[in-house]
MARBA-3410 file (N, C-alpha, C, O; in Angstrom, 1 decimal):
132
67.8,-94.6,94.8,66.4,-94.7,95.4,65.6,-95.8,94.7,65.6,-95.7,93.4 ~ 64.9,-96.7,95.4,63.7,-97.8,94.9,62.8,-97.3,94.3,62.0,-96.5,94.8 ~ 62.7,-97.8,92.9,61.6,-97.4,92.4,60.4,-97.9,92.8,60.3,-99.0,93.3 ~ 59.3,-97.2,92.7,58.2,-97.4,93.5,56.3,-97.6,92.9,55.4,-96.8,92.8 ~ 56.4,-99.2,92.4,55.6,-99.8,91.9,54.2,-99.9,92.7,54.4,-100.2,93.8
53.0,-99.7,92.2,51.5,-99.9,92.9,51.3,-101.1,92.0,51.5,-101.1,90.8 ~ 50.7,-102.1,92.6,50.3,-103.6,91.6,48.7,-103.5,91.8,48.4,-102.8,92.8 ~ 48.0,-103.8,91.4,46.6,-103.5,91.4,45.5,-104.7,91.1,44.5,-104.4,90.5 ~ 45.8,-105.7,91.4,44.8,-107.0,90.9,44.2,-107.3,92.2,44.6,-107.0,93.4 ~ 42.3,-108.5,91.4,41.6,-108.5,93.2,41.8,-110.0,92.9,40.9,-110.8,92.7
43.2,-110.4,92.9,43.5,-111.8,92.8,44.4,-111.8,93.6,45.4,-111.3,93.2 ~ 44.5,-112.5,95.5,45.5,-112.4,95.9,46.8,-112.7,95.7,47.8,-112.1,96.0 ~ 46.5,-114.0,95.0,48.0,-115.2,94.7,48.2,-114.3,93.3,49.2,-114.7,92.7 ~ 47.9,-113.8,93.0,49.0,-112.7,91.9,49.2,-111.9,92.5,50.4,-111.7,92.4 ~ 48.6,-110.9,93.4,49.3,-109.7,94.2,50.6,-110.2,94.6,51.6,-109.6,94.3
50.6,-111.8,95.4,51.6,-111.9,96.3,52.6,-112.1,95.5,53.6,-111.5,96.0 ~ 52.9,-113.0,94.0,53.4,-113.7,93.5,54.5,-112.1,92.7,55.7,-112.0,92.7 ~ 53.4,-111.0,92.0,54.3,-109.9,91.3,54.4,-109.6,92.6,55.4,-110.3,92.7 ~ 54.2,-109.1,93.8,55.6,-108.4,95.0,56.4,-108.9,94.9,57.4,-108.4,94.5 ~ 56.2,-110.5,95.4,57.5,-111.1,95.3,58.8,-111.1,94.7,59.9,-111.1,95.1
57.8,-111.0,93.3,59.2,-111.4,92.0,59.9,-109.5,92.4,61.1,-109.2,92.5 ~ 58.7,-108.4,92.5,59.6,-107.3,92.4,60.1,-106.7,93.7,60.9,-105.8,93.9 ~ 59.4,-107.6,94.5,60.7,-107.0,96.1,62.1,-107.8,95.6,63.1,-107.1,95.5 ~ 62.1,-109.0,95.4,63.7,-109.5,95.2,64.2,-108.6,94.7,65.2,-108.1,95.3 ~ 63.7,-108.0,93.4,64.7,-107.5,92.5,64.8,-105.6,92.4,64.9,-104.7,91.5
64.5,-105.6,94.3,64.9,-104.3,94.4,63.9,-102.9,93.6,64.3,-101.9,93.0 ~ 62.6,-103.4,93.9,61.8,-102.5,93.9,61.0,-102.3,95.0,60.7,-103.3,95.6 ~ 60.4,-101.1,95.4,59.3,-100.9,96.5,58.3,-101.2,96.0,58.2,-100.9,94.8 ~ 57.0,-102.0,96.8,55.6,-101.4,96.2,54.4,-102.0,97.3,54.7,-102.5,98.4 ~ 53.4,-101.8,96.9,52.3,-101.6,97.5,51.4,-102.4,96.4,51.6,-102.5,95.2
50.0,-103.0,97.1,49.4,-103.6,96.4,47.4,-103.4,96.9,46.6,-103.2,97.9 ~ 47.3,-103.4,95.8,45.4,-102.7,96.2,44.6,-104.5,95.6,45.1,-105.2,94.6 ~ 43.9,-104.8,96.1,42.7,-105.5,95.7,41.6,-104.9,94.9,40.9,-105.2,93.9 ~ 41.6,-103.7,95.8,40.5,-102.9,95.6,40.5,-101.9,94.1,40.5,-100.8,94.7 ~ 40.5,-101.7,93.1,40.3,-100.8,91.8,40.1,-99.3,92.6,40.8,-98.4,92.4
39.1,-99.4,93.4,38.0,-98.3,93.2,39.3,-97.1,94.4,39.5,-95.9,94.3 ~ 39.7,-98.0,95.1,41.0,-97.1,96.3,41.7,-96.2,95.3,42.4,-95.3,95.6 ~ 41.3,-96.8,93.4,42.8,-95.7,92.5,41.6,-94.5,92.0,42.2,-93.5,91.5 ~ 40.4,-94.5,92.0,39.5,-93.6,92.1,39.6,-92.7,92.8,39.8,-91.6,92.4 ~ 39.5,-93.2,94.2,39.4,-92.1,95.2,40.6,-91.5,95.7,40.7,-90.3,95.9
41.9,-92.5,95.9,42.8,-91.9,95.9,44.2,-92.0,94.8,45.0,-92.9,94.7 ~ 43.9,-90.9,94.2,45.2,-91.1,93.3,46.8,-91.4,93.8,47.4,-90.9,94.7 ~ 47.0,-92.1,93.0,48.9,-92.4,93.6,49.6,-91.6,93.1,49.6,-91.9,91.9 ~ 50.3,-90.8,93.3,50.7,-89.9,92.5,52.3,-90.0,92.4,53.1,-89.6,91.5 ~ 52.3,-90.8,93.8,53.8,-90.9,94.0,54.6,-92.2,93.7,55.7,-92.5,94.3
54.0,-92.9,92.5,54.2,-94.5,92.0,55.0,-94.0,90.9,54.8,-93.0,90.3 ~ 56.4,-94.9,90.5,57.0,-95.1,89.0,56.4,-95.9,88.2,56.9,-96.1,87.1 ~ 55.5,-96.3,88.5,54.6,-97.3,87.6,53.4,-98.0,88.1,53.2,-98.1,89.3 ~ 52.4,-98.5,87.2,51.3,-99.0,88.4,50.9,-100.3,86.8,50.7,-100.3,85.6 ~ 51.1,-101.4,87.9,50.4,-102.9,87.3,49.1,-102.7,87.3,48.6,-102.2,88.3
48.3,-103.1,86.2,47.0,-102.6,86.6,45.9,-104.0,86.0,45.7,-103.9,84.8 ~ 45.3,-105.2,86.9,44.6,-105.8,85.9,43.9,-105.4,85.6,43.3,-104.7,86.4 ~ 43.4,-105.7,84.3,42.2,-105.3,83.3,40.5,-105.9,83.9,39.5,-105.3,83.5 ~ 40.4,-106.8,84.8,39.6,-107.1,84.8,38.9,-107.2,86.6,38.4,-108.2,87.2 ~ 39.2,-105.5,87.3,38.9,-105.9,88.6,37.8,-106.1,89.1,36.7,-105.7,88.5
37.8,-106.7,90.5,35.8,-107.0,90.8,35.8,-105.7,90.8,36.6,-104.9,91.2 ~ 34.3,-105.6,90.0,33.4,-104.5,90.5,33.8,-103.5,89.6,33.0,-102.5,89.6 ~ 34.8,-103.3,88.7,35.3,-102.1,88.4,36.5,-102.6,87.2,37.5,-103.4,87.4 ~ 36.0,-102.0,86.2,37.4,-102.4,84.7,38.2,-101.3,84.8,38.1,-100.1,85.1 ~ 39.1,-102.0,84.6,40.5,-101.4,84.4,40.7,-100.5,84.0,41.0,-99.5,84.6
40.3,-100.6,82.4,40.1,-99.4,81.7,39.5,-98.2,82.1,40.1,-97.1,82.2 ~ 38.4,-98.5,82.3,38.2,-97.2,83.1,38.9,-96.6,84.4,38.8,-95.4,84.5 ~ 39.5,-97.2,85.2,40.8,-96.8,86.0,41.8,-96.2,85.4,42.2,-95.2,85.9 ~ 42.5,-96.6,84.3,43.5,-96.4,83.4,43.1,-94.9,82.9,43.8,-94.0,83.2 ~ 41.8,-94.5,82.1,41.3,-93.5,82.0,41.2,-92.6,82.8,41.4,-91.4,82.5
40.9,-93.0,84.2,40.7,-91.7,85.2,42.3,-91.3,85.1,42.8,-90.2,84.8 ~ 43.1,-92.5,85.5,44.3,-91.9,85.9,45.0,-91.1,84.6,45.7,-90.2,85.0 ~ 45.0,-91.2,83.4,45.8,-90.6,82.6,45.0,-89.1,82.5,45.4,-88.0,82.1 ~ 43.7,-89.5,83.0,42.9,-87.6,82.6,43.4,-86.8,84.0,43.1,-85.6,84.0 ~ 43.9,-87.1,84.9,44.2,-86.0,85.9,45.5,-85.6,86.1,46.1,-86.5,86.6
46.1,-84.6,86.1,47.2,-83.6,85.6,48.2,-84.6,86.7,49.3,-84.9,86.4 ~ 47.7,-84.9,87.6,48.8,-85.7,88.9,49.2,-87.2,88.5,50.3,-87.7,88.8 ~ 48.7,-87.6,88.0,48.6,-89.0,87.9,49.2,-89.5,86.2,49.8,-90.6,85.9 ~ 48.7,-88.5,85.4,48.8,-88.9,83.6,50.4,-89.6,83.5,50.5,-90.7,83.0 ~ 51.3,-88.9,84.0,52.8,-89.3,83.7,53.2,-90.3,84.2,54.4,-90.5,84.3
52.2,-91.1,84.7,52.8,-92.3,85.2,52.2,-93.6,84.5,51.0,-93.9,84.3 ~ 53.5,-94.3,84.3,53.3,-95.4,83.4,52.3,-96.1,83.7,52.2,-96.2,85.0 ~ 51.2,-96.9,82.9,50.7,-97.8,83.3,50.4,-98.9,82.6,49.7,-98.8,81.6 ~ 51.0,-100.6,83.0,51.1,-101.1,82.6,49.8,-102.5,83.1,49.7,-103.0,84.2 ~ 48.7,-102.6,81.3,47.6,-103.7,81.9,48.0,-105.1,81.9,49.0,-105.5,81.4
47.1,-105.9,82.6,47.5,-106.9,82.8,46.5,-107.9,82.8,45.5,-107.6,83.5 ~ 46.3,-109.1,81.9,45.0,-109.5,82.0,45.6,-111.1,81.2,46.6,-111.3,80.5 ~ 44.5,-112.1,81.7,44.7,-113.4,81.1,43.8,-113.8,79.9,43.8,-114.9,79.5 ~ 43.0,-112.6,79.2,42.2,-112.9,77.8,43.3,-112.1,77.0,43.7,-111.0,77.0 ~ 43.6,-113.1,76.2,44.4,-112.7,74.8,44.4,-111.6,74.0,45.3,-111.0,73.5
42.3,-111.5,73.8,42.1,-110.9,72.9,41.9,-109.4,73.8,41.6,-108.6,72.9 ~ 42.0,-108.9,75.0,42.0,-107.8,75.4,43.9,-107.0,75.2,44.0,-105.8,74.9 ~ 44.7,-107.6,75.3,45.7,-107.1,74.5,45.6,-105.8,73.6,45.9,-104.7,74.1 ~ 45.2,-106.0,72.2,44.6,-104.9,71.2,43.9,-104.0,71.8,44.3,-102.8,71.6 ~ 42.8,-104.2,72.6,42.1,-103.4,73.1,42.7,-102.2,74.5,42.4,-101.1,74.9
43.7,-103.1,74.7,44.7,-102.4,75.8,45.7,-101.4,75.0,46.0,-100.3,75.5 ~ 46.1,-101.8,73.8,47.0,-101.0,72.9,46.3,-99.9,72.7,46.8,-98.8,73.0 ~ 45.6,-99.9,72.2,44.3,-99.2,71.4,43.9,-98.2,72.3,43.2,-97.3,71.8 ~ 44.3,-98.2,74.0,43.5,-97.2,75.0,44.9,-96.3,75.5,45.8,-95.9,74.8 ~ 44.8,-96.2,76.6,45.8,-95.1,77.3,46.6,-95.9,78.1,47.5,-95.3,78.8
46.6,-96.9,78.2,47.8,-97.8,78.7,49.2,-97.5,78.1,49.2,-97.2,76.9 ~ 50.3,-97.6,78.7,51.4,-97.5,78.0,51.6,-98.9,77.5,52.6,-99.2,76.8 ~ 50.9,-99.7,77.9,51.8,-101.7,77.7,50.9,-103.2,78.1,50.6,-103.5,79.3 ~ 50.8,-103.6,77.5,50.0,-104.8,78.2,51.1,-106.0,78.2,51.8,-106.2,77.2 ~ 51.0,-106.8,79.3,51.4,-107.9,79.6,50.2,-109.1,79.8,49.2,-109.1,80.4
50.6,-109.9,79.2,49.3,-111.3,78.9,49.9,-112.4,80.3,51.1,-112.8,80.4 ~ 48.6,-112.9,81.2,49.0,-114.0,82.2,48.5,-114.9,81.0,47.7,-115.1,80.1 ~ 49.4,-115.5,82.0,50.2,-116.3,82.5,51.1,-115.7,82.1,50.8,-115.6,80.9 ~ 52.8,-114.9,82.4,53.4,-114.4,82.1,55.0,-114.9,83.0,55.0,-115.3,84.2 ~ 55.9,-114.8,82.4,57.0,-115.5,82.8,57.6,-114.3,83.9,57.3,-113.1,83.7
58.5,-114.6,85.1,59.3,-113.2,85.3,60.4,-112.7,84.8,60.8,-111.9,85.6 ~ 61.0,-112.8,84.0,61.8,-112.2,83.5,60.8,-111.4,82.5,61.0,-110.2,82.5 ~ 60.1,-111.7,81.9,59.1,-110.5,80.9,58.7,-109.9,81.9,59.1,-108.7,81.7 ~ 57.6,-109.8,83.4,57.5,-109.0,84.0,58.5,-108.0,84.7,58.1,-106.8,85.0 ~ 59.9,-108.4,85.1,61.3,-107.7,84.9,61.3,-106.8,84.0,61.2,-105.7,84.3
61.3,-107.2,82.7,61.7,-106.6,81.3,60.7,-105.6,81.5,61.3,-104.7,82.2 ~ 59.9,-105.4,81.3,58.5,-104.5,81.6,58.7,-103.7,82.5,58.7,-102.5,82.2 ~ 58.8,-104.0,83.6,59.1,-103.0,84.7,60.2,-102.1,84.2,59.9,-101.0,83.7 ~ 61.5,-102.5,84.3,62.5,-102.1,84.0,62.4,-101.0,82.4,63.0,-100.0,82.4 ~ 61.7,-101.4,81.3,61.8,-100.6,80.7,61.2,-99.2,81.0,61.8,-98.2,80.5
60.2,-99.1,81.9,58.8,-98.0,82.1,59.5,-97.3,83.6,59.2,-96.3,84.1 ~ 60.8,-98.3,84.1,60.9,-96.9,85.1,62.7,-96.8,85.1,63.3,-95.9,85.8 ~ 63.1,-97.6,84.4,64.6,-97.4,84.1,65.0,-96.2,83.0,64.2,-95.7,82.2 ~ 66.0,-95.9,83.2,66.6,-94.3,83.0,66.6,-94.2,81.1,67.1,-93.2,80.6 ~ 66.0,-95.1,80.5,65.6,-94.8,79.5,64.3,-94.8,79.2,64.1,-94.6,78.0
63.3,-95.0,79.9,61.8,-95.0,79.9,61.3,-94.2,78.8,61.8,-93.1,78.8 ~ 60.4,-94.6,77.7,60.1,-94.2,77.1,58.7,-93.2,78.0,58.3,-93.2,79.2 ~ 58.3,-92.1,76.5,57.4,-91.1,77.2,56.0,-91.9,77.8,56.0,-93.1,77.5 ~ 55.2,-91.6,78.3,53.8,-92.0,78.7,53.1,-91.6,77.4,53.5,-91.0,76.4 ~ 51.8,-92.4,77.7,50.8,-92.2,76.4,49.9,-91.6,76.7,49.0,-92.4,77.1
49.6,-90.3,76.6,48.1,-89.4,76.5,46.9,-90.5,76.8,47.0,-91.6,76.4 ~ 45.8,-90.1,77.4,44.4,-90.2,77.5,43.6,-90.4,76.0,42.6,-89.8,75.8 ~ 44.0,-91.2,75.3,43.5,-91.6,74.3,41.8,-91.7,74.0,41.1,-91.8,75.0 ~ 41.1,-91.7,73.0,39.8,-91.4,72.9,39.1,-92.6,73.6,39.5,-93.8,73.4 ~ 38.1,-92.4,74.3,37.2,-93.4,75.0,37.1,-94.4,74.2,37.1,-94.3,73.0
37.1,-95.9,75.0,36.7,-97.0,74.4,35.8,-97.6,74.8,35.3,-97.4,75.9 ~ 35.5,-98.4,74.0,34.1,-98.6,73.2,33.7,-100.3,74.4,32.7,-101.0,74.2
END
């Protein structure tokens, strides 16, 4: 069965660019512009969710937060995604399982996926304390 990724940036030519690389390589997914659509409706049914850090209208982080505080959603990996360097640390530091830095090669975005929904996936990371 296809593992089944949600990508989450309000940048089109990256939505299109990560489907691409992960339809080739034999993953399902779906892609939001919108942040606020993971508010109202939780995904529950994703092996993973790309999530950038910096969507219009609405931070990541605080997405990342709602999703790891609600019992349906917590166990699913989530991995941030952002082109400022120094949000990295700040991504470690929250309830993200992983940050990947753009400009980003595919084969690291491969690597990444593959670790968080392949049959050795490490555990998810708890709702960590509010950030600042």
């Amino acid at each position: 069965m296809k593992k089944k990724i949600l990508i989450a940036d309000d940048d089109p030519t990256v939505l299109d660019v990560i489907k691409m690389i992960l339809d080739k390589a034999g993953y399902k997914t779906e892609t939001t512009l919108n942040g606020r659509t993971l508010l109202n409706n939780l995904p529950e049914d994703f092996d993973l969710i790309l999530l950038d850090v910096r969507m219009s209208g609405i931070d990541g982080f605080m997405i990342c937060r709602h999703l790891k505080s609600q019992e349906s959603t917590r166990g699913i990996p989530i991995v941030m995604v952002s082109a400022v360097p120094e949000l990295g640390a700040r991504t470690r530091n929250s309830c993200a399982d992983a940050y990947l830095e753009k400009p980003f090669n595919m084969d690291d975005l491969l690597r990444i996926v593959e670790k968080y929904t392949g049959p050795d996936k490490p555990a998810t990371r708890p709702l960590a304390s509010p950030i600042d």
